[in-house]
Each structure stands twice: as structure tokens, then as C-alpha cells.
N, C-alpha and C positions, 0 to 999 in steps of 0.2 A: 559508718556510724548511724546513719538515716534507716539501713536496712534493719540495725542490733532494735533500732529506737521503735519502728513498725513493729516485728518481731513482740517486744515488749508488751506495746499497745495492742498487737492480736491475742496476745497471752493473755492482759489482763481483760480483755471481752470473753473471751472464753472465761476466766475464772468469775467474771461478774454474770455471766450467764448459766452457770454453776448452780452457783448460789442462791441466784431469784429462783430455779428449779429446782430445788430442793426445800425450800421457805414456803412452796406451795402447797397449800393445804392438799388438793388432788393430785400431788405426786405421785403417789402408788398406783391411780392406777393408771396416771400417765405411763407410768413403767411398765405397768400392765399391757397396756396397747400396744407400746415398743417394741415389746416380747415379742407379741403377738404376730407382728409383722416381721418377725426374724433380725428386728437387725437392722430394717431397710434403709437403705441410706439417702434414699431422698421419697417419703411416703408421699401418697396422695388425702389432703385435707378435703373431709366431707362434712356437710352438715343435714340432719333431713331426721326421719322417722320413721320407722316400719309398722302397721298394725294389723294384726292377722284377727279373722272374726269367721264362725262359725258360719257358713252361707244356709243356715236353714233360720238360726236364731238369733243371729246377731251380733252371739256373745265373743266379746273381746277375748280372746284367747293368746294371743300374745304383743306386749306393746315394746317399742323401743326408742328412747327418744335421744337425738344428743345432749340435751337441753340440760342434762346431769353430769357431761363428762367435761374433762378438763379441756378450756376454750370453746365446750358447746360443740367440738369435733370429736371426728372418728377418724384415727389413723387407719388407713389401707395400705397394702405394697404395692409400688411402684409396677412391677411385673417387668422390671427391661430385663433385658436378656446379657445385655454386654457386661462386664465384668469390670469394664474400666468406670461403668454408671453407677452401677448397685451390684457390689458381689454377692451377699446373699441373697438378692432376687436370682444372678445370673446362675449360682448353684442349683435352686431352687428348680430355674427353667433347665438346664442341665438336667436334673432327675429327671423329671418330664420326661426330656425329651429321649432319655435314656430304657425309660419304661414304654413308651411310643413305638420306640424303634425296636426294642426287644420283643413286644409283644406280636410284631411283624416277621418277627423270628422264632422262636419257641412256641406262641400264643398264651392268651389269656388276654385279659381287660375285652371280652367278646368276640375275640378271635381263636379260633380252635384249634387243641394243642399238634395236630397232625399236621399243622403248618410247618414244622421242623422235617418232615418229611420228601419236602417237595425239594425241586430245583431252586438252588439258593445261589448268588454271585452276591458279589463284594467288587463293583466295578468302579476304575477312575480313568475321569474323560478331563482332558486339560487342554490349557490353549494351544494355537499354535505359536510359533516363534512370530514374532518381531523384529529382531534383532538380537545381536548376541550379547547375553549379561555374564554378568560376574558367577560364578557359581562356590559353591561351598564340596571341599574338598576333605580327603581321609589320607592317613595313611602318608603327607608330605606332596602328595600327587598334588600338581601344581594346575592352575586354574587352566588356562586354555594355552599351552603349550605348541609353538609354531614354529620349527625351524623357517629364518628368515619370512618372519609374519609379512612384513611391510605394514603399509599406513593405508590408513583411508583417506576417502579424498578430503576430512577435514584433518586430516596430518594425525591421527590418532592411529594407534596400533592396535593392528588386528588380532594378539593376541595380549596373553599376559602370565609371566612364569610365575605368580605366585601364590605360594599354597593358603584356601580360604578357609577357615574354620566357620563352624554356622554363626556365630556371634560377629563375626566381621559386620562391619555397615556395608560396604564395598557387594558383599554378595545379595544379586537379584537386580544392582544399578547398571544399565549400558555401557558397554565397551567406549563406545561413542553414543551422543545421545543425539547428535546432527543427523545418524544411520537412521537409529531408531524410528522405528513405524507408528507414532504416538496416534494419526489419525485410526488407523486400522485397528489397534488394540482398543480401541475407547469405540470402534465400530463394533466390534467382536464380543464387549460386552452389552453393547445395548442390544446385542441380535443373541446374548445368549440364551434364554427364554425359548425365542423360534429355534434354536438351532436343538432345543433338551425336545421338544414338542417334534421334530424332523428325525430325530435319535430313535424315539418312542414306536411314532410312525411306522420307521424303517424297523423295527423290530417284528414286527406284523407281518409286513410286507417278507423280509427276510428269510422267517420263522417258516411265513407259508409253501416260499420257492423253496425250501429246503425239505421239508416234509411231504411237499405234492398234494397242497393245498390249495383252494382257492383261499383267496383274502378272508372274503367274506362266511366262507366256511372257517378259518379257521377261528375266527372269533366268535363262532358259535360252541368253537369247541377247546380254547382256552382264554385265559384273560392274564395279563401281567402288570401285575403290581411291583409300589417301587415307594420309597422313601430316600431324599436325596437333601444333602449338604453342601454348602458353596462355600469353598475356602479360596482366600487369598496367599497367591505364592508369593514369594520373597519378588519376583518379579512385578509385582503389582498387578498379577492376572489372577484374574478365578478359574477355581478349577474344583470337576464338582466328586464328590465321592456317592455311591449312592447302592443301597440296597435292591435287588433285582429279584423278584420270584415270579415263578410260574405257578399258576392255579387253574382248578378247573374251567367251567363256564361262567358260572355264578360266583366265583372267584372264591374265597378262604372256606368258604363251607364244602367245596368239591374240590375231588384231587383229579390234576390233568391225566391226559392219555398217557398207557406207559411208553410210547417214542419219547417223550417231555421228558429228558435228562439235563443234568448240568452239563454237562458235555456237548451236547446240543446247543442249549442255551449261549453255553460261551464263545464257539463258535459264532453265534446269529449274532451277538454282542457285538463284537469284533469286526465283523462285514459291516452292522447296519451303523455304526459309527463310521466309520471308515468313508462310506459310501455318501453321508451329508455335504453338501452342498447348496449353500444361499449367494444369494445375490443382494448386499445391501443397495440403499435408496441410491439413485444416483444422484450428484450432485456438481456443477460445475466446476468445486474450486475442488472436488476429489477425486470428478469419477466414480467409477462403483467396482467395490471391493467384493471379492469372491470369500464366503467363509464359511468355514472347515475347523470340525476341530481338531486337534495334534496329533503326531504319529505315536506319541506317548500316550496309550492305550492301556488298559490292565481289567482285567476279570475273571478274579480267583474266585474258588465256589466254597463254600461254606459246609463246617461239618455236616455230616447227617447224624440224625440221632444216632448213640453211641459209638459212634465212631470215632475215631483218631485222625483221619487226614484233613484237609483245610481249616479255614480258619473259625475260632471258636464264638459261638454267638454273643455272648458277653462283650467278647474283646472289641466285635466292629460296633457292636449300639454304645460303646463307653468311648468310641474313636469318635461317632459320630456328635456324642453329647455332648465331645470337649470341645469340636469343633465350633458348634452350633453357637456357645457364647464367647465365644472369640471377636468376633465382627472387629470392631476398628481396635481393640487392644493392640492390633499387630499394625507397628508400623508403614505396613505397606498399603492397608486396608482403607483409606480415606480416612475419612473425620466422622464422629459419630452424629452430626447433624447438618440441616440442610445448609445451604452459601446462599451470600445475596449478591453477591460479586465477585470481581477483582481483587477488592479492598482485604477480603475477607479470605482470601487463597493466601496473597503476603503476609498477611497477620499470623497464618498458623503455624506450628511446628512439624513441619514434613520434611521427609525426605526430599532433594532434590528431583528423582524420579518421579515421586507420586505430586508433587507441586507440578512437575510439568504436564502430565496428565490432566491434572485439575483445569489448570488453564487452556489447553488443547479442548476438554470439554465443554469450557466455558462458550472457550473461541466456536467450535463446529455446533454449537447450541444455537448460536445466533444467525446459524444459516437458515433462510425460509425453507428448503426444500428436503432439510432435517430433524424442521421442530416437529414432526409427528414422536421422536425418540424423546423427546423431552433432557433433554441433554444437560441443559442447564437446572433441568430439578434435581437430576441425580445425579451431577457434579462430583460432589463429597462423596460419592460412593464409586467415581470414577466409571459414569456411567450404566454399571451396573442394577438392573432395576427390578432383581428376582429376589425372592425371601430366601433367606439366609437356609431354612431348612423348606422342602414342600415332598407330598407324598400324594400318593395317588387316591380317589377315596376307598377303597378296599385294602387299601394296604392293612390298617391295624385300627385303631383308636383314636381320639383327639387330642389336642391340649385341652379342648372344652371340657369334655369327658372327666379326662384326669383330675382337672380342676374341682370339678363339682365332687368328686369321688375325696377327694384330699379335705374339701369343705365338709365334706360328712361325716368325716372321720374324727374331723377335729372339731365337731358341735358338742358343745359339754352338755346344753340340753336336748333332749328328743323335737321337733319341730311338730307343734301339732298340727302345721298345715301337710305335716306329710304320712297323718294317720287319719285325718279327718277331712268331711268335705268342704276344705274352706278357701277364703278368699285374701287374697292380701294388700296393703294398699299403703302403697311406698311412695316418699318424697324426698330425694335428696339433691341436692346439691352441689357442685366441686365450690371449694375457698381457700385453695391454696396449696402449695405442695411444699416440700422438704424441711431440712430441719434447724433452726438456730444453731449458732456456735457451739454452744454447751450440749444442746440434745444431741448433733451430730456425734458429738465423744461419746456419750453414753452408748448411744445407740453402736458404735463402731467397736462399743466394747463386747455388748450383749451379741451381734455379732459374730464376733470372733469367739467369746463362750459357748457359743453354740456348733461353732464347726469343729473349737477343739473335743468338745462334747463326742460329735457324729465321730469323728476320726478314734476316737478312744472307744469307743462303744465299734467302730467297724474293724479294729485291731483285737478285740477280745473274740467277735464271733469267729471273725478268722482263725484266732489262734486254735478258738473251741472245735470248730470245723476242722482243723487242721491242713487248711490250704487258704489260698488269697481270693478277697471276696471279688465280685467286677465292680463296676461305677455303680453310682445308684443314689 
């Protein structure tokens, strides 16, 4: 009854904040702004000015004040990338990142189009085991099947007959979680950064024993660029997927030597992975852990222009875009914000797996001779302290780039500070973010009109085209 009664009283806040938004004289172009922002479901509140002036005479050439809009603010977008914060930002950063990674494949946005020409992989590097989890099964094949398993020494069986579908909770949780290596897995991410940097390295190094190089010759005479994604498995590890190419010296503008095959490539892949090896920090209540990444290895090579075999350039920059706003959507992936505690691990809704993780973090954070990892800040991400997506800088383009290129496009007026020689002289503000009861609806409406929008407009080209379009 308490909850119908709440229920009622949220309803009627929403409808009373309806209404004062609508009774507003500056409605429209409050609506206007909302547009503007896509949608966004928790915008950034600014207040300030911009005045642009001729640098020879003075003259005001363009003014902008808030001082005229509705609350004296200017809605902006949030920019998060996660899906579970703001989905039309996260779509938003999705295209981005979609056009980023494509243009490191195909080229274009400054990168030239004979980059489709070169050595291309499509490679994924994962953790190693921990212990043994639940898996997700096909076909009736049953999870980890053991004639006469037996037990672990916390009485728990080493195996388990039955068959996991991907939607199971069960699949990615430990056999036993007593087994389980929680210290080493939460060591394994905080060293994954050095261990992508040892990867790299050994690429060099690999490339050159293999070709009859010196080192330092051969980075006079190739460079490899690289755009890469961190996904969380069902196991609550990361695992990174990442675009690989070979380029000249001066990198996208020169094509390497003809020895520089994908065939080559994948091979030296394959080795200089293999062959990493760290040593994390030692510490007395762990010792020090040796880390490697997984024997679960992979690096398929990418069409070449016109051709038909590997995989299609479309298809891995719309894998990697979907990836990229994922972050903590998936419940194995942490929380999408920082902890301040203990208090703050119990309080959330996790997995039992990824809750013990958290706490394992918490706990090996407050070791002196491990706070250089910072453990306890990136807790909630279990550890893990790398961005979600990172590329190398010759790989392709920006989000800066993009952004500013997307802002130009969508300037309804010419900017005279970008035909003449002028000055500009800007004041703003942050005062506040997101949206009231009532604006939040609106805005979740406009929204959602806009993606059905995109998806109907990318259903007609297609049809027109007469094939399926990629991400975008």
C-alpha cells in the first residue's frame, strides 16, 4: 500500500512538473535546447557569454548572452559514453567512435585512403584463468562435464553437468569462490596497461628477429599503429579487442616494405603476446605474482581492398563502437562510479562475484606497499585503470577532431570568427546538471524520437542501397 501511495505521489510530481513546464512562457525554446542536446538525459547547466570582435576595429561581430534563455542557462550534453547514464550521449559516442576506428581502416577524416591496403589484424588478447567459472554452453553440451569430478578442498565440485545458456546468472560465477584467485585477478588488471605497453614493445622486438632486423633499424623502417577496446567478460575480467596495422616509417602517409604481410604480422602477434611476462609489486601478505596474458589468443586479418576473405572493415569498427559504451551496463563490469568504502560495496546491486572483487580491492588497496596501483580509487572498476577505448596517435583521428567537425556541421549560422581576423572573449560557468521530473520525460521522449527517426531513415538507405548499412 506504502509503495501504490509513493508510486501515486511520484506520478503526481511528474504531472505537477508537466505543467509549470509548459505554463512557461520560454517553453519553446527550452524545447529547443533539449532538441539540441539529443535527448540528453542528464545535460550539463551553464551560464556565461560569448562576444566575438573584429581584432583590428573592435566591432562586435557576434554576441551571446544567457541572460535571454530559459533560467538564464544553456543546456549542453552530458558527453558520457555509458548507455546506462545517457543513451543518447552513449549512441552519440558510439558513432564517434565508430568513424575513429573506421577511418583507421578505410581512411579519411585526414588519414589516407591506401590505409585499407596495408597489413590489417583484428586481434583479441584476454586474461588468464583464475579459476575455473561457469561457462555458457550450445547445442545441450553441458558446462564442465567430469567423470567422477570430486571436491575441492572446500567440499565444492570440480565440475558441473549442466548445460548454460548465455542469459544464465550462473555463467562467468566460480566453481568455488574459496579456489578462486581474486587477489591475482585484481592484480592482472591493475598491471593491464603495462602488460598492452610489453605487448607493443614485443611487437618490435619480434617483427625485427623475424625479418633480420636490428630494433632500432626497424622502426626506422616501419611504425604500427593500433586502436584498442577493453571489454568485460562474463568472468569479470577484461579482455582487450584491438585493431592492429602496419605502416610505413612516418606511419598512415607511407606504405611499409613489401616483407610487411598480414601473414607476417599475425604471426609476430601471436609470439610477442605469448612471450609477456611481469612481475607485479611484491608484497608480504601476497608475494608477487607473475603476469601473462591468456593462452586464448586470436588475430584474424582484415579484408583487403576488394576482396572477399577476412573480416569486413565495417563490421570490426561497429564491434568495437558497441563495445566502447558498454562499460558498467554489463553486470560484471563494476559500478559506474567511484566507492568510498565498505558501506558503499554492500549497498550495491552486484553480482556476488564482482562484490567480491570489489572488496578484495578494497582490502589489497590498503596495503602500504601496493598503494602506488591505487586500488582503492579504481575499486568500482575492479581495479582496472585503462580507458575504455585508447589508440595510438597515428592510428586515425580524434574524438576532438570529430567533435569539432560535428559542431560545424551543425552551426546554423557562418561563425565570423572563422572568416575573419578576430578575437573572442568567453565567460562561463557550470550551475548545475540534469533534469527535473517532468523535463526528464520530455527529454526521454525527444530521445527516443530521434533514434526511431535514425533507424527509419537507416532502413530506407539500406533498402535504397539494396544491402545492410554498418554502425554509424
Amino acid at each position: 500500500m506504502l509503495d501504490r501511495a509513493a508510486r501515486l505521489r511520484q506520478l503526481s510530481e511528474v504531472d505537477q512538473d508537466l505543467i509549470r513546464l509548459a505554463q512557461n512562457p520560454r517553453f519553446a525554446r527550452w524545447l529547443e535546447q533539449v532538441s539540441a542536446t539529443g535527448g540528453c538525459a542528464h545535460p550539463i547547466h551553464l551560464t556565461g557569454s560569448t562576444t566575438t570582435r573584429d581584432a583590428g576595429t573592435g566591432e562586435v561581430l557576434h554576441h551571446y548572452d544567457t541572460a535571454t534563455e530559459p533560467g538564464e542557462r544553456l543546456l549542453i550534453r552530458c558527453r558520457n559514453r555509458r548507455a546506462t547514464v545517457c543513451a543518447p550521449c552513449s549512441r552519440l559516442h558510439a558513432g564517434d567512435t565508430f568513424h575513429l576506428v573506421r577511418a583507421g581502416l578505410v581512411g579519411g577524416k585526414s588519414v589516407p585512403a591506401d590505409v585499407r591496403e596495408r597489413p590489417r589484424l583484428f586481434v583479441t588478447l584476454t586474461a588468464p584463468s583464475f579459476g575455473p567459472v561457469h561457462r555458457a554452453t550450445a547445442d545441450g553440451e553441458r558446462c564442465r562435464p567430469r567423470r567422477n569430478a570430486g571436491h575441492c578442498d572446500h567440499g565444492r565440485s570440480l565440475g558441473c553437468p549442466a548445460a548454460h545458456d548465455a542469459t544464465d546468472p550462473l555463467v562467468g560465477q566460480p566453481l568455488c569462490p574459496g579456489c578462486y584467485d581474486y587477489p591475482a585477478h585484481l592484480l592482472w588488471h591493475a598491471y593491464a596497461g603495462r602488460l598492452w605497453k610489453a605487448f607493443t614493445d614485443n611487437l618490435y622486438n619480434h617483427l625485427a628477429a623475424r625479418t633480420g632486423h636490428t630494433r632500432s633499424g626497424l622502426r626506422r623502417t616501419v611504425r604500427i599503429s593500433y586502436a584498442k577496446v577493453a571489454e568485460y567478460q562474463k568472468r569479470a575480467a577484461v579482455h582487450v579487442h584491438a585493431v592492429v596495422r602496419l605502416d610505413g616509417a612516418h606511419g598512415p602517409g607511407t606504405p611499409p616494405p613489401a616483407w610487411a604481410t598480414a601473414e607476417v604480422l599475425t604471426a609476430v602477434v601471436l609470439t610477442a603476446a605469448a612471450a609477456v611476462r611481469l612481475r607485479s609489486s611484491y608484497s608480504s601478505a601476497l608475494g608477487e605474482h607473475e603476469l601473462r596474458w591468456g593462452s586464448q589468443l586470436d588475430a584474424r586479418p582484415l579484408r583487403a581492398f576488394g576482396g572477399r576473405e577476412g573480416l569486413a572493415d565495417d563490421a570490426v569498427a561497429a564491434y568495437v563502437a558497441k563495445y566502447v559504451t558498454k562499460g558498467a551496463a554489463d553486470a560484471s563490469a563494476g559500478l559506474d562510479h567511484p566507492i568510498t568504502g565498505p558501506d558503499d560495496i554492500a549497498a550495491a546491486r552486484l553480482l556476488a562475484h564482482v562484490r567480491t572483487l570489489m572488496r578484495t580491492c578494497w582490502r589489497l588497496g590498503g596495503l602500504p606497499e601496493l598503494e602506488p596501483l591505487r586500488l582503492r580509487a579504481w575499486a568500482h572498476t575492479l581495479g582496472y585503470r585503462g580507458h575504455i577505448l585508447t589508440k595510438s596517435r597515428a592510428y586515425s583521428t580524434t574524438y576532438a577532431a570529430l567533435r569539432r567537425e560535428r559542431a560545424d556541421h551543425e552551426r546554423t549560422a557562418p561563425d565570423s570568427a572563422d572568416e575573419l581576423d578576430a578575437i573572442t572573449d568567453a565567460h562561463w560557468r557550470y550551475v548545475g546538471s540534469g533534469h527535473t521530473p517532468g523535463a526528464s520525460l520530455i527529454a526521454a521522449g525527444i530521445a527516443e524520437d530521434l533514434a526511431t527517426n535514425r533507424e527509419v531513415a537507416r532502413d530506407a538507405v539500406a533498402h535504397l542501397s539494396g544491402g545492410a548499412l554498418g554502425a554509424g
